[in-house]
C-alpha positions in Angstrom: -41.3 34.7 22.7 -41.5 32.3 25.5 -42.6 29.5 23.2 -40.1 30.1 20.5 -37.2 30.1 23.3 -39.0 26.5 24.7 -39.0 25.4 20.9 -35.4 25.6 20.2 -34.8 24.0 23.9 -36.7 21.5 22.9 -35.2 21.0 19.6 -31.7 21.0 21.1 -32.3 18.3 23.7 -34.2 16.3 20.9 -30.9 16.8 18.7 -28.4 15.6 21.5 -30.9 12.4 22.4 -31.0 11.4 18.8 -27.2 12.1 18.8 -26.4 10.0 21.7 -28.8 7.4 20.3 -27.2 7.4 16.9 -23.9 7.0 19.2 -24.9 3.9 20.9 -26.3 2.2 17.8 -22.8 2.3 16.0 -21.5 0.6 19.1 -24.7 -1.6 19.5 -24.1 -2.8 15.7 -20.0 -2.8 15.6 -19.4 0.2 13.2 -18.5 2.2 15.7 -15.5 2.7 13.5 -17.6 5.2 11.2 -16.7 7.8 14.3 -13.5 7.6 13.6 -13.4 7.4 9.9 -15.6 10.6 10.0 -13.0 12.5 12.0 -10.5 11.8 9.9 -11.7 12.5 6.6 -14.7 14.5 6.3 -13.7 16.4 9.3 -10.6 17.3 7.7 -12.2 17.8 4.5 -11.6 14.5 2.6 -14.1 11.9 1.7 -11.4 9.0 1.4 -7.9 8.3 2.8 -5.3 10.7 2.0 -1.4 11.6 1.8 -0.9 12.7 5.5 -3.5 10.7 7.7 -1.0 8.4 9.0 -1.2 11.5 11.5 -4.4 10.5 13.2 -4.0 6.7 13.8 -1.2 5.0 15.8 1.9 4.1 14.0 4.8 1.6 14.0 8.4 3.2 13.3 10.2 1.5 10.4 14.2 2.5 11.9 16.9 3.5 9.4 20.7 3.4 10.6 23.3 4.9 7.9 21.0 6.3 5.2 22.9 6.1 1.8 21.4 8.9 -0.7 21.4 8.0 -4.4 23.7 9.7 -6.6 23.0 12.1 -9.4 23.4 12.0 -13.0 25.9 14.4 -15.2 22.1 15.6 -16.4 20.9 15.9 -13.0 17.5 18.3 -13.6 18.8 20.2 -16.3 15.5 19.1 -18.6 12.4 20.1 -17.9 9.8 17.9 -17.7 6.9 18.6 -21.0 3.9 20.5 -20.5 1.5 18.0 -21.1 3.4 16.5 -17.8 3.1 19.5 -16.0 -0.7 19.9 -16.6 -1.3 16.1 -15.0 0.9 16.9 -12.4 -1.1 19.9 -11.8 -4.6 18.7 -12.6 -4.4 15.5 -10.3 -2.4 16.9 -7.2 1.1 15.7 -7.6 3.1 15.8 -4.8 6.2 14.3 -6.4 7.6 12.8 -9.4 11.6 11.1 -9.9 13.1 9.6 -12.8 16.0 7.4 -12.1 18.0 6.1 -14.8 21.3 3.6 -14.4 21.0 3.7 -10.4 21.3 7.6 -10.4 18.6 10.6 -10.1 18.2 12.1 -13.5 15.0 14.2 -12.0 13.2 14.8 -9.0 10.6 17.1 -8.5 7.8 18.0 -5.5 4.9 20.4 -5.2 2.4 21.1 -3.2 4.7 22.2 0.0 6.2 18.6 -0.3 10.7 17.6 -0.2 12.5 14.6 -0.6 11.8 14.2 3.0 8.2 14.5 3.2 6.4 11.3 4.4 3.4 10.4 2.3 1.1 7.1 2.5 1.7 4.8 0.4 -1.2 3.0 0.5 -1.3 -0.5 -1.4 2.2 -0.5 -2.7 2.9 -1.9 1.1 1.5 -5.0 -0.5 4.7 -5.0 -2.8 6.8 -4.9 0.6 4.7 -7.5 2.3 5.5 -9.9 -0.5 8.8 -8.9 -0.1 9.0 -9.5 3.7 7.3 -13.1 2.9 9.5 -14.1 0.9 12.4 -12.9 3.0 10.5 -15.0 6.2 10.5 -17.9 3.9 14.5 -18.3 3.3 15.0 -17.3 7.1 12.4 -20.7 7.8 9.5 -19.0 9.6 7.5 -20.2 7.3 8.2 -23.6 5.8 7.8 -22.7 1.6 5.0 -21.0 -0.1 2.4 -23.5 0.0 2.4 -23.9 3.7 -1.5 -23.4 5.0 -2.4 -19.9 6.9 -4.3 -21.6 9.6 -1.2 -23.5 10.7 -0.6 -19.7 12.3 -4.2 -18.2 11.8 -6.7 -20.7 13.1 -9.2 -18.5 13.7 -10.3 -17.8 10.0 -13.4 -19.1 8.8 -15.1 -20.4 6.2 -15.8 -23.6 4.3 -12.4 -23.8 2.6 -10.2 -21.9 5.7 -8.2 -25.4 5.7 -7.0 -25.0 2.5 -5.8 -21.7 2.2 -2.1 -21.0 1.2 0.8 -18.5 1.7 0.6 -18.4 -2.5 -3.0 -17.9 -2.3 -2.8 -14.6 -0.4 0.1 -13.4 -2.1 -1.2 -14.1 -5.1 -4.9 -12.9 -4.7 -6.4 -15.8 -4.9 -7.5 -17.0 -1.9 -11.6 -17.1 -2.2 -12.0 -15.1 0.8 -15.2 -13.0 0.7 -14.5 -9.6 0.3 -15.5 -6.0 -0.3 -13.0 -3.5 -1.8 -15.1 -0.5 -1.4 -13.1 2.2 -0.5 -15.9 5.2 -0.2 -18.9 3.0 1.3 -18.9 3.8 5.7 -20.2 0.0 6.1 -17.7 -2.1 3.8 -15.0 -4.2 5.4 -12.5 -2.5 3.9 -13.1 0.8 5.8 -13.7 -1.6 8.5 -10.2 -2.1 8.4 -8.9 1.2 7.9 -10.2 2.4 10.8 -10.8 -0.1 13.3 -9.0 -0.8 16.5 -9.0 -4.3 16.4 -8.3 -5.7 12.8 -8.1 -9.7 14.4 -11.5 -9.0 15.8 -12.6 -8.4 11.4 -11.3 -11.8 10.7 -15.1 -13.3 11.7 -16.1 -11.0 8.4 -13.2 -12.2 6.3 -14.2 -15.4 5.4 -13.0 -18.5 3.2 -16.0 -18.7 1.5 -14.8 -20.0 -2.5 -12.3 -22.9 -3.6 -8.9 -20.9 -3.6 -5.9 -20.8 -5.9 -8.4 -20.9 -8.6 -8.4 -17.0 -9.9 -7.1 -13.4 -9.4 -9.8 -11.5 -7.3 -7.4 -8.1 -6.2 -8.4 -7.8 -2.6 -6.9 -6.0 -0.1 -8.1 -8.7 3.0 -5.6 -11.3 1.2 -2.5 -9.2 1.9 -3.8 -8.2 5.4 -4.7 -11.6 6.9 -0.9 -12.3 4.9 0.4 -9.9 7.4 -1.4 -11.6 10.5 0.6 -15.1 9.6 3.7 -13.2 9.3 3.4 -11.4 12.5 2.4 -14.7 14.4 5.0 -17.4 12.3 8.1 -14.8 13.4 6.6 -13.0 16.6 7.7 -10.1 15.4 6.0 -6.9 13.6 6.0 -6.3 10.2 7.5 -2.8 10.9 10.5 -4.4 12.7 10.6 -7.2 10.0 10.7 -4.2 7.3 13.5 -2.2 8.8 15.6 -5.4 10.0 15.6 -6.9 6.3 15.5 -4.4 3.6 14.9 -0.8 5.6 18.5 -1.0 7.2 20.4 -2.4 4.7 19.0 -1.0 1.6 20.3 1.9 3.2 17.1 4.4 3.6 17.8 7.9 4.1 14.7 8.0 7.1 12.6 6.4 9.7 9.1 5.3 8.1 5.8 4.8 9.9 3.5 2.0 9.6 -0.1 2.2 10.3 -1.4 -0.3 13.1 -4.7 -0.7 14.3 -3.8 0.8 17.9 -1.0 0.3 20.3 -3.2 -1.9 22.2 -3.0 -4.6 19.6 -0.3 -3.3 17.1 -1.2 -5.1 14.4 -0.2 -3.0 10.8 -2.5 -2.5 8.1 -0.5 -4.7 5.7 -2.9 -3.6 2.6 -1.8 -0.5 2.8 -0.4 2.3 4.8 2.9 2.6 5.0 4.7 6.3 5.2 7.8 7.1 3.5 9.1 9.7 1.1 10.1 9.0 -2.6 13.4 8.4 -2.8 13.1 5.5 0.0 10.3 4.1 -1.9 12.3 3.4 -5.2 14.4 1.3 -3.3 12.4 -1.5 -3.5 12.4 -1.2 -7.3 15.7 -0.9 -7.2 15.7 -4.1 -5.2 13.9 -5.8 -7.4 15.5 -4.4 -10.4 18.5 -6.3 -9.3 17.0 -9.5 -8.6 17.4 -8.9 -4.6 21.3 -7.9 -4.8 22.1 -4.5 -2.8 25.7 -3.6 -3.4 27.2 -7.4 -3.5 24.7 -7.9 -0.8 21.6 -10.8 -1.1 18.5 -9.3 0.4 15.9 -11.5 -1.3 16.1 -14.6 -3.2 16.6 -14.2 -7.1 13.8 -17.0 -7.5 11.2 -16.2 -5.6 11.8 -12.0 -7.3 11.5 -14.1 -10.7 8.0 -16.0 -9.7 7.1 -12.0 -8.0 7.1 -10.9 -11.5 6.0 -13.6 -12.9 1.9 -14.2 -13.7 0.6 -16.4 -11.2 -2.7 -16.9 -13.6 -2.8 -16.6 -17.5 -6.3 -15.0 -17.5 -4.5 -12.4 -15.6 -1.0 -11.3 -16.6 -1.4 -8.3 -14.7 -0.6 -9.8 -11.4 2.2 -11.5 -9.8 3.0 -12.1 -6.0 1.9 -8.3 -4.8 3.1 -6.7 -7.8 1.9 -5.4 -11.0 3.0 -6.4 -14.3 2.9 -4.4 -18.2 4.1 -3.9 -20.8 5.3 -0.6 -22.4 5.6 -0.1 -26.1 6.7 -3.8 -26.1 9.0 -3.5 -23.4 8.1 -5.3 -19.9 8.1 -3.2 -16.5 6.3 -4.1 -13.2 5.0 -1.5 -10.5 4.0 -0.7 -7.1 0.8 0.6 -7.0 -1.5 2.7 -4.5 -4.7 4.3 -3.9 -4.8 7.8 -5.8 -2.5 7.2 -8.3 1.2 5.8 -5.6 3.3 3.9 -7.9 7.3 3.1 -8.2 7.5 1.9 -12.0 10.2 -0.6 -13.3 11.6 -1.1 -16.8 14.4 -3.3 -16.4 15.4 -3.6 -20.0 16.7 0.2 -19.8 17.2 0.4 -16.2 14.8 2.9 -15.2 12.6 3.4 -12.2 9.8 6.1 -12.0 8.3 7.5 -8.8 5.2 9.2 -8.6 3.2 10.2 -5.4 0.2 12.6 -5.2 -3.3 12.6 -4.1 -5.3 11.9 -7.5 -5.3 9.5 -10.4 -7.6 9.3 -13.6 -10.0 6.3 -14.2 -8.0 5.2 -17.5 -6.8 1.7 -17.7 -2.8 2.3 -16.6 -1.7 0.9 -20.0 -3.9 3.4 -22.3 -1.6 5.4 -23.5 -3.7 8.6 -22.9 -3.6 8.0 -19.1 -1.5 9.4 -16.7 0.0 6.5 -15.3 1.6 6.2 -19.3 2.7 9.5 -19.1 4.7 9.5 -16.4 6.6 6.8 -18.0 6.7 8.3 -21.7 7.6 11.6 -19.8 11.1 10.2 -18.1 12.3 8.4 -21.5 12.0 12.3 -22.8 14.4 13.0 -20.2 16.6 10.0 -20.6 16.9 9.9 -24.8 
């Protein structure tokens, strides 16, 4: 008995050593962010980011002032969405799903404990907003015009082409930078960036290692060294940029949060990361919808919305300046788009914007019309006709 009792001991201290050990090599080796990114996913049974895990990090607060809500249609859910809606909704986790038609709600809906006020992360349709917030710095002459070089604010960067690298490059996707967008492996940069504490101390890993401005690569490490030029041409935070320029006057109904790295440093995840419920989040495709007017107001530039939405590359008509482009049944729309399945849909010939948040999303292309992503958007003319 004695030597099964000294056994476990044994195997106990050997445990915590190798433990302790395993500790030290994470900090030894810089991926000591893996601690963190196992506390707050696996530990909270996840194996990815999620809806609600702007709870664990530090957070900016995007201020509202005199929130304006939208009004509702004479048809204001009276029409039930179709079943073969309601299974996807059910099947990949939906936590909520609007149609707005002619600037008023026709339908909102939540689940899965979630209401109009619920915050949720939006993940990479922040990269929609940080173009937005670009092109806003731009007109206020922070920045001189698009073409302006990054390391005139950045010089840190690296890489054999870090000279050349342009506003329009990151915006655009296009600026050569070596990159990993790997969202489930512990080592990539891009979880590097999710969970570190010091995203300026990543830029050594980010590299300008390929000619830019020659091709659409979609990588989130354009949009967040974007975000780093911002922050240093104004001195101010994107989060304070955000609510200053669109937040207060587009008239959100709440305060939003934006992901930094820690309050030490409070630099925002620009890729991503930015909570807010989904009635606030169709006001940027309302925004945009209206070429930057907001009741007789000018929030953003007609032109630079028009070269948004515009295809910055002709092998890839997808993309335009941090938002998506498509086409449904002939008719043009653009999107926000996030990480499991986050998207504020456009279709400006009939005046329509779709919400949908939730924690999955299929694999089909969004434009296959058996997807989801098609659904949603074949589901709210159903309600509209």
């Amino acid at each position: 008995m004695q030597n099964v009792t000294k056994f476990f001991k044994w195997l106990g201290i050997s445990l915590a050593f190798l433990i302790v050990l395993l500790i030290i090599l994470l900090y030894v080796f810089r991926v000591d962010y893996i601690l963190k990114g196992v506390y707050v996913t696996y530990l909270h049974g996840h194996n990815t980011a999620y809806l609600s895990d702007y709870k664990h990090f530090d957070n900016h607060t995007i201020h509202h002032q005199s929130g304006n809500s939208w009004p509702k249609s004479n048809s204001y859910n009276q029409k039930p969405i179709n079943d073969s809606l309601k299974a996807i909704h059910q099947r990949l986790s939906s936590v909520a799903y609007l149609v707005i038609h002619k600037d008023s709600l026709v339908l909102e809906e939540y689940y899965q404990g979630y209401t109009d006020s619920s915050l949720s992360n939006s993940f990479s349709m922040a990269k929609s907003m940080v173009s937005s917030i670009l092109g806003k710095v731009i007109e206020l002459g922070y920045i001189k015009d698009i073409n302006q070089k990054v390391k005139d604010f950045v010089p840190e960067i690296t890489g054999p082409y870090a000279d050349s690298v342009t506003f329009r490059n990151l915006v655009s996707m296009s600026s050569g930078m070596k990159w990993e967008e790997a969202y489930y492996d512990p080592f990539s940069i891009t979880t590097r960036l999710y969970f570190d504490k010091n995203i300026i101390g990543a830029l050594e890993a980010m590299p300008i290692d390929y000619t830019p401005g020659q091709s659409f690569k979609y990588q989130s490490g354009d949009t967040q060294l974007l975000g780093i030029a911002i922050q240093r041409a104004t001195k101010k935070s994107l989060s304070e940029l955000l609510s200053e320029h669109f937040w207060i006057p587009m008239q959100a109904e709440h305060d939003a949060l934006w992901q930094v790295d820690s309050k030490k440093h409070g630099i925002e995840k620009a890729y991503c990361c930015m909570a807010s419920n989904a009635k606030d989040f169709a006001r940027f495709g309302k925004l945009y919808l209206q070429k930057g007017n907001w009741n007789g107001q000018t929030l953003l530039d007609s032109t630079y919305i028009q070269q948004s939405l515009t295809p910055v590359f002709n092998d890839s008509p997808q993309y335009g300046y941090g938002w998506w482009l498509g086409r449904y049944k002939d008719k043009p729309y653009f999107y926000m788009d996030g990480h499991l399945g986050q998207f504020v849909i456009v279709v400006p010939e009939d005046d329509l914007i779709i919400v949908r948040l939730g924690n999955q999303m299929d694999e089909l292309v969004h434009q296959n019309p058996k997807s989801a992503f098609y659904n949603f958007i074949d589901a709210a003319y159903q309600l509209i006709e």
